[in-house]
C-alpha positions in Angstrom: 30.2 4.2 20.6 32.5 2.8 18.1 34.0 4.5 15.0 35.5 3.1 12.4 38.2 4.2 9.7 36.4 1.9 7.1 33.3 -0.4 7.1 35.7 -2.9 6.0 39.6 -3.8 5.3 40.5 -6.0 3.4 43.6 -7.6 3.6 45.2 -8.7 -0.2 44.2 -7.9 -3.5 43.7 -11.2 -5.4 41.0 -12.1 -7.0 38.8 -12.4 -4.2 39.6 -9.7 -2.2 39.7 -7.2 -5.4 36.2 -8.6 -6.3 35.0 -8.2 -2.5 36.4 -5.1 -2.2 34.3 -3.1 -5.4 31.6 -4.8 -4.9 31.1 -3.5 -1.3 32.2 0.2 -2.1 29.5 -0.3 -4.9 27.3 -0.8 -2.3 27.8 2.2 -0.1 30.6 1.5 2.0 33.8 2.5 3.0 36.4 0.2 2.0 40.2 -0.4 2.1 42.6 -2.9 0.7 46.3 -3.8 1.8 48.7 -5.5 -0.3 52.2 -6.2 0.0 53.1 -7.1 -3.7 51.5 -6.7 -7.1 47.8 -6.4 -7.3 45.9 -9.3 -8.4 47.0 -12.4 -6.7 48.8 -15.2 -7.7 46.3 -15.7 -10.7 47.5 -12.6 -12.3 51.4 -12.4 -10.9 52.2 -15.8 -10.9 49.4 -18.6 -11.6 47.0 -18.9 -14.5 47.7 -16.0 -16.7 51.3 -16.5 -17.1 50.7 -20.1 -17.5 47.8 -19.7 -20.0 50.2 -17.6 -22.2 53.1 -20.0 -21.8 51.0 -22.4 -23.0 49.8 -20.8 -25.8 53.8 -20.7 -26.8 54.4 -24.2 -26.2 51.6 -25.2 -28.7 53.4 -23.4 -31.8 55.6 -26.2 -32.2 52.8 -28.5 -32.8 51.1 -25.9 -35.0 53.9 -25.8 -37.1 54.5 -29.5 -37.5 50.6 -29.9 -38.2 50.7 -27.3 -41.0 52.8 -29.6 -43.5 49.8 -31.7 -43.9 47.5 -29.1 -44.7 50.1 -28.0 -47.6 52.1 -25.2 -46.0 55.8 -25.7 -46.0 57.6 -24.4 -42.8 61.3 -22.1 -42.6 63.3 -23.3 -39.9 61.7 -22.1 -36.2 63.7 -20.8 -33.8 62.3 -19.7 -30.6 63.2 -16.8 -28.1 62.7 -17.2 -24.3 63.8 -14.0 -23.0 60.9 -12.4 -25.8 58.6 -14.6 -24.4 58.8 -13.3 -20.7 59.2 -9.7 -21.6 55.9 -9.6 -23.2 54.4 -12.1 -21.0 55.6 -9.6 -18.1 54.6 -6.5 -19.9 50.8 -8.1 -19.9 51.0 -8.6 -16.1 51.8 -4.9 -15.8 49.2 -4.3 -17.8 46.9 -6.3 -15.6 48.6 -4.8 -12.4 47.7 -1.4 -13.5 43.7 -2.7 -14.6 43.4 -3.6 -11.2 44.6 -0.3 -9.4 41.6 1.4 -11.7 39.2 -0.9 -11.3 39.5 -0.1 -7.2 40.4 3.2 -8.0 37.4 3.5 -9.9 35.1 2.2 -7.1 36.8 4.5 -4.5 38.6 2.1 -2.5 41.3 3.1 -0.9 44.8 0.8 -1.9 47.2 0.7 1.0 50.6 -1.1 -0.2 52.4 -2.5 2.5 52.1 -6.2 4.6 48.9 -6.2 6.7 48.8 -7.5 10.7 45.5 -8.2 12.4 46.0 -6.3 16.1 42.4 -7.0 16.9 39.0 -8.1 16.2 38.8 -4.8 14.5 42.0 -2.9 13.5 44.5 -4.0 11.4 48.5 -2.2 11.0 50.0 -1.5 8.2 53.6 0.3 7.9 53.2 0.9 11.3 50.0 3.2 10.6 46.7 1.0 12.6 43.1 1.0 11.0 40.1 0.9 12.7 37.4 -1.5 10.7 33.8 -2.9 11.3 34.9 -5.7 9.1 38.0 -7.2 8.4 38.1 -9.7 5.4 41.0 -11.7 4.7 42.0 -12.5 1.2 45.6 -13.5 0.9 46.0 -16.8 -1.1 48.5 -19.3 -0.9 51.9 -20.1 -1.8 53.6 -23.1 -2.8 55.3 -25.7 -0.5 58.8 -26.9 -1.1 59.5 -30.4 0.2 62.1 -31.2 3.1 64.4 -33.1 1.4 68.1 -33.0 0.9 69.6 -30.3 -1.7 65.7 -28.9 -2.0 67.1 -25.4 -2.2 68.6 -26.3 -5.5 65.0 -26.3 -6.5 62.5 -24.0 -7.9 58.7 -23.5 -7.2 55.8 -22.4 -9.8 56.6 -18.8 -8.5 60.0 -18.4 -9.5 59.5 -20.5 -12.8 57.8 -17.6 -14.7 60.6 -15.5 -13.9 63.6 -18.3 -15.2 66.3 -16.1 -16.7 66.6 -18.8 -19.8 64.8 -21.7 -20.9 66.5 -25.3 -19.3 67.5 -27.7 -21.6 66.6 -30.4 -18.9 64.2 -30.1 -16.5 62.8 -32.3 -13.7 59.4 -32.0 -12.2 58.4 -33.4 -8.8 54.2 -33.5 -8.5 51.1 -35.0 -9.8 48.8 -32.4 -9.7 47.3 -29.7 -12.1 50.5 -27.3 -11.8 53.1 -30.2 -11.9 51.7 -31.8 -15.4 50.9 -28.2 -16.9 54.5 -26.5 -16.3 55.8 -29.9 -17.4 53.8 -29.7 -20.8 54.7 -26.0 -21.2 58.8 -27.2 -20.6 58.4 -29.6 -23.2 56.6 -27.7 -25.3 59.2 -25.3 -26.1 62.1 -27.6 -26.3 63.1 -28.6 -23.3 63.5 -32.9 -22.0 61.5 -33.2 -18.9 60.7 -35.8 -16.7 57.9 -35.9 -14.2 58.5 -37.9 -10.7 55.2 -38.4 -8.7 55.5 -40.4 -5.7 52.3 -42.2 -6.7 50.6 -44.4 -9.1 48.7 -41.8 -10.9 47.8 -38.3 -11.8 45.8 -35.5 -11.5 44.5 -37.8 -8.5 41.3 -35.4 -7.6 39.9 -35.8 -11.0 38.3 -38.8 -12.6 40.9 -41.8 -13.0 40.4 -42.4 -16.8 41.5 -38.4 -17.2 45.1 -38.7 -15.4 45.5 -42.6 -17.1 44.7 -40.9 -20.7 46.8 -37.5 -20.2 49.8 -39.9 -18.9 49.5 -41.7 -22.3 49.2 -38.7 -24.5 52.1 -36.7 -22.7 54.3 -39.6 -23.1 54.0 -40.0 -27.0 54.9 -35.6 -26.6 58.3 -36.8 -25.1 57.7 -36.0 -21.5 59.0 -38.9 -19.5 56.8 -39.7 -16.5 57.9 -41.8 -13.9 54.9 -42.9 -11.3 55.7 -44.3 -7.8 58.5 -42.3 -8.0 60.4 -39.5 -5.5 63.3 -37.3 -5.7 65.1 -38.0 -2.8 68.1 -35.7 -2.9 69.7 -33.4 -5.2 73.2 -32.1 -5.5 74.9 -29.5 -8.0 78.5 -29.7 -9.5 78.6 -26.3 -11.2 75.3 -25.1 -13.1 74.3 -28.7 -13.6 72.3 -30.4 -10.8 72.4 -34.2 -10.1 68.7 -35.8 -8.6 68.6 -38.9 -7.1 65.4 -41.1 -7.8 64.0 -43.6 -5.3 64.2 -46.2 -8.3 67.9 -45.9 -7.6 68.1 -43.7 -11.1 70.6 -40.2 -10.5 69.5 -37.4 -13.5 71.2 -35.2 -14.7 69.4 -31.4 -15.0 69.5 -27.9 -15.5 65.9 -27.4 -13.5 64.2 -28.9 -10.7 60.8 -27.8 -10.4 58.8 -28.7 -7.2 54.7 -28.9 -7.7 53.8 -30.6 -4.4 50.9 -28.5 -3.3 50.4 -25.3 -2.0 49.7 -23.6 1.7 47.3 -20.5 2.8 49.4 -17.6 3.7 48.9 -17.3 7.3 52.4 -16.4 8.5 52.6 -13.0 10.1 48.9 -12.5 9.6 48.2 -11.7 13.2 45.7 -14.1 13.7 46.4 -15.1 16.8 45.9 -11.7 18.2 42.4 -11.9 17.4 42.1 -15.2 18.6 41.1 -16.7 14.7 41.1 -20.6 14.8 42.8 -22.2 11.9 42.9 -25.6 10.9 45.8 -28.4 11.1 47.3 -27.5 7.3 47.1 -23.4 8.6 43.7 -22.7 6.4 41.3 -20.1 8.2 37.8 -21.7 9.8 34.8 -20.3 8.2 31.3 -21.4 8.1 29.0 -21.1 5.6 28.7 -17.6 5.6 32.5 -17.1 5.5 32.9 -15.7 9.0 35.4 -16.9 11.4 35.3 -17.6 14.9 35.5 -13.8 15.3 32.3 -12.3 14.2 33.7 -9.1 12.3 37.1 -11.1 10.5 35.9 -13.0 7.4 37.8 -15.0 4.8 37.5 -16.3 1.5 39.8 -17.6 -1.7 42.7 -20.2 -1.3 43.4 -19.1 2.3 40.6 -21.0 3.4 41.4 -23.8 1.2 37.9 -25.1 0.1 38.4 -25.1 -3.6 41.5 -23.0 -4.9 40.4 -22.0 -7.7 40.3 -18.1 -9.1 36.5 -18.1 -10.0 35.5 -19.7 -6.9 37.4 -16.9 -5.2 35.5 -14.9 -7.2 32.2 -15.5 -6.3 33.0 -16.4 -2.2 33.9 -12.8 -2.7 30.8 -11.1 -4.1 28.5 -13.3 -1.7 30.4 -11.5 1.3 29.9 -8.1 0.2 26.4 -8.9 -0.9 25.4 -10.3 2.8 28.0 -7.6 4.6 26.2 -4.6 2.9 23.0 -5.6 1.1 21.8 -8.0 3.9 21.5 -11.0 1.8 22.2 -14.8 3.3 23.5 -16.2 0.0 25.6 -19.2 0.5 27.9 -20.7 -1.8 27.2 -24.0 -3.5 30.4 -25.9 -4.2 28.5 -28.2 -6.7 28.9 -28.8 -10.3 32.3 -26.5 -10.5 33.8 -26.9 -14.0 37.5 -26.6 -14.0 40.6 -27.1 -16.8 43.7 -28.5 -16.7 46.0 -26.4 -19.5 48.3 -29.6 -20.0 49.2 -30.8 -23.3 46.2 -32.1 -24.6 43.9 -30.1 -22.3 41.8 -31.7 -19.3 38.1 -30.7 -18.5 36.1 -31.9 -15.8 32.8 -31.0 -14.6 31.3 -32.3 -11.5 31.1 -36.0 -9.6 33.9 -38.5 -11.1 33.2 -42.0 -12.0 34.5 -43.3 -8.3 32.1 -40.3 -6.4 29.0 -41.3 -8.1 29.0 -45.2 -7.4 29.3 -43.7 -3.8 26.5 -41.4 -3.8 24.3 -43.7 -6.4 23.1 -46.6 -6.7 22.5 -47.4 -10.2 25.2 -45.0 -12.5 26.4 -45.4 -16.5 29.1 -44.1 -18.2 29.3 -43.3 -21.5 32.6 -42.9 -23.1 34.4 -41.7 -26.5 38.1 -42.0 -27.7 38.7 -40.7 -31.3 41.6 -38.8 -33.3 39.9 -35.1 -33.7 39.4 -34.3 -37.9 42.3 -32.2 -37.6 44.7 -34.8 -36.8 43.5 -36.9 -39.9 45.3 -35.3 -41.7 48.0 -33.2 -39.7 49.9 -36.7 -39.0 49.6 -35.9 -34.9 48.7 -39.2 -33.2 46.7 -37.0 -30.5 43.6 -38.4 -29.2 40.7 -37.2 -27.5 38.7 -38.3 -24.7 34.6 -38.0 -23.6 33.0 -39.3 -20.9 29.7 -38.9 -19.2 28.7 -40.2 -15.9 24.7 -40.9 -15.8 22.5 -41.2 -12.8 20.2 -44.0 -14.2 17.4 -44.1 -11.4 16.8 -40.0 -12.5 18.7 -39.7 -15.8 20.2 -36.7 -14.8 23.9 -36.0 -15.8 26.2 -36.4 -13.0 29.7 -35.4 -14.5 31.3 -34.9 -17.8 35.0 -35.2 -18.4 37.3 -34.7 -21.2 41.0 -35.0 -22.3 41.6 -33.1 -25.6 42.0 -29.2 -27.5 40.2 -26.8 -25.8 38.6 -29.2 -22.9 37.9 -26.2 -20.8 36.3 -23.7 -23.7 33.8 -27.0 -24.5 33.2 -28.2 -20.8 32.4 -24.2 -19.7 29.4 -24.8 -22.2 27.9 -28.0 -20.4 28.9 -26.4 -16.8 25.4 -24.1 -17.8 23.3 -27.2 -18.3 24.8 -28.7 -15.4 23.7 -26.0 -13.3 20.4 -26.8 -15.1 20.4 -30.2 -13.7 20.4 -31.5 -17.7 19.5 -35.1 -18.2 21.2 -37.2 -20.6 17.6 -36.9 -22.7 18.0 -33.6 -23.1 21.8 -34.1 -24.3 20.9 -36.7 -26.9 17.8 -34.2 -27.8 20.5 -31.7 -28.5 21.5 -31.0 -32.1 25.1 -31.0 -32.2 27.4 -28.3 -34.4 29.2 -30.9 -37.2 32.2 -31.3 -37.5 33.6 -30.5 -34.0 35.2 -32.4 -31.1 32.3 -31.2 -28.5 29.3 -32.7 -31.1 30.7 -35.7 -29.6 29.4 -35.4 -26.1 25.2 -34.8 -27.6 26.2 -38.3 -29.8 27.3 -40.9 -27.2 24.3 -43.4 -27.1 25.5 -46.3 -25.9 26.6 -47.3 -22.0 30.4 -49.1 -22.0 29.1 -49.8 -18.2 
């Protein structure tokens, strides 16, 4: 007969694993966590918290130009960098030491130290091994740094948080979500940036008219963004660095920050000692029910690589603990996800784009909006906003709602309920909206463009 240490170890305490973890000591059993740096993930340490808060000080810039039109008369601004990061840091601690209770609180167990799968069912940490009936594995990702000449000169998203002073120059390689928010924070707080992606758009996973807008909008903020564009090498003559474009251009900067994707954190992991089967990019294989090819090691969050975001995480986490120890058979639906983009405007999006529902359906509309909010009427800020709604018109049902604009992802979280609903664009345009605001425009768009 076996026994066990734990009913089950989990390995990292992000999110998901934090979330897993509680939720299965809430429901009777004996659990463990292992962590080999802060507690709470990459969201918390080095991902959207940080960001969220640097990009609430990248905005007062704008606040303070858009006051002189609503009568208030500004002293000169100066702003602080190294006050910014102390008390950004000093909320991570903060948020470090919420998660220690909140496992503490549950009665899991919080082993510090880098965890090693031995076997199906034990896992070592600081040389101690741990017997488990389950093992789940929650350890993220981190972000990739492209092979290319004088790349060490560069920075990723993780050290960024952590820059010793704000760069007066700053060059950012990447399209994506990461790439065109740290850009927008740089440039919000003073600093010339230009943003190289190698192709002909961004934000390249969302719908098309969100990247083509955003591009727009970011340019008239002073971010230069050059498309079909790649660093190709970099070199440094003292503290300034020297970045060679493929359009033949060489830049002079003080920062060169890479935001070319990420990869789950596999290395070390042990997998291969329990035989776990991972896929070509090093993500875990899971089925539905998050289990691996090993029928006691499960795995959820970014490691997997399904959809990296923190709520998702989230709830992959509660629906193993929930079938592990309250014998449910919950499965995850990857449908209708709303997510935000905290670039300057803000970017929303909420299920199938424009190009994914002319796949799937036959007959679609779209409904679109682009207007200057009432606040910019008389703020002087040329800033516009941007709604669109994709319509099933064989079952009127609302198939995705996008937006570019101030506070996309507070609005959007609203319509991600009726969504979930499977609203119809009837019951939108039978909704009463709240005058004046930015989201009334989504229950007023009547008329198809397509």
């Amino acid at each position: 007969m076996h026994t066990y240490d734990y009913d089950l170890f989990t390995i990292g305490a992000g999110s998901g694993g934090v979330r897993a973890s509680r939720f299965a000591a809430q429901y009777g059993a004996r659990v463990a966590v292992a962590e080999a740096g802060p507690l709470g993930g990459t969201c918390v340490n080095a991902g959207c918290i940080p960001k969220k808060l640097m990009s609430y000080a990248a905005h007062y810039h704008e606040d303070f130009a858009d006051a002189a039109g609503f009568g208030w008369s500004m002293g000169e601004q100066q702003f602080d960098w190294a006050t910014l990061i102390a008390n950004k840091d000093k909320e991570i601690a903060r948020l470090n030491g919420i998660y220690a209770q909140i496992l503490t609180n549950a009665k899991v167990d919080i082993i510090a130290g880098h965890a090693q799968i031995i076997d199906a069912h034990t896992v070592a940490v600081n040389g101690k091994h741990y017997r488990a009936r389950h093992i789940l594995i929650a350890t993220g990702g981190h972000p990739i740094r492209p092979e290319l000449p004088g790349s060490e000169l560069g920075i990723t998203s993780d050290e960024f948080f952590h820059l010793p002073a704000l760069p007066r120059r700053a060059v950012v390689q990447g399209g994506g979500y990461i790439a065109v928010e740290l850009a927008s924070i740089l440039n919000g707080l003073g600093c010339q940036v230009t943003l190289v992606q190698r192709g002909n758009q961004i934000l390249r996973s969302m719908d098309a008219d969100l990247g083509h807008f955003l591009i727009a909008e970011m340019r008239k903020k002073g971010v230069e963004i050059a498309l079909d564009t790649k660093i190709d090498s970099i070199t440094a003559s003292g503290e300034s660095k020297h970045v060679t474009l493929s359009d033949g251009r060489t830049l002079d900067s003080d920062c060169i920050l890479f935001a070319t994707g990420r990869k789950p954190n596999v290395r070390g992991l042990g997998l291969e000692n329990a035989g776990v089967l991972v896929s070509e990019n090093g993500a875990i294989i899971v089925d539905e029910h998050f289990t691996t090819n090993v029928d006691s090691i499960y795995a959820i969050g970014d490691v997997i690589d399904r959809v990296a975001l923190t709520p998702v995480a989230l709830a992959e986490g509660m629906i193993v603990a929930a079938n592990l120890f309250q014998h449910g058979r919950k499965l995850m639906s990857y449908e209708n996800i709303a997510t935000a983009v905290f670039s300057h405007p803000n970017v929303a999006t909420l299920g199938m784009t424009e190009a994914r529902a002319r796949e799937k359906h036959e007959h679609v509309k779209i409904f679109k909006s682009e207007f200057k909010a009432l606040k910019h009427t008389l703020s002087g800020s040329t800033e516009r906003c941007l709604m669109k709604m994709i319509v099933d018109t064989n079952t009127d049902r609302v198939l995705g709602m996008h937006m570019v604009g101030a506070d996309a992802g507070e609005i959007i979280q609203g319509f991600a309920v009726a969504m979930q609903c499977g609203v119809t664009k009837a019951q939108v345009d039978a909704t009463i909206g709240v005058h004046p605001t930015m989201a009334e425009e989504f229950v007023t768009m009547r008329t198809a463009v397509v």
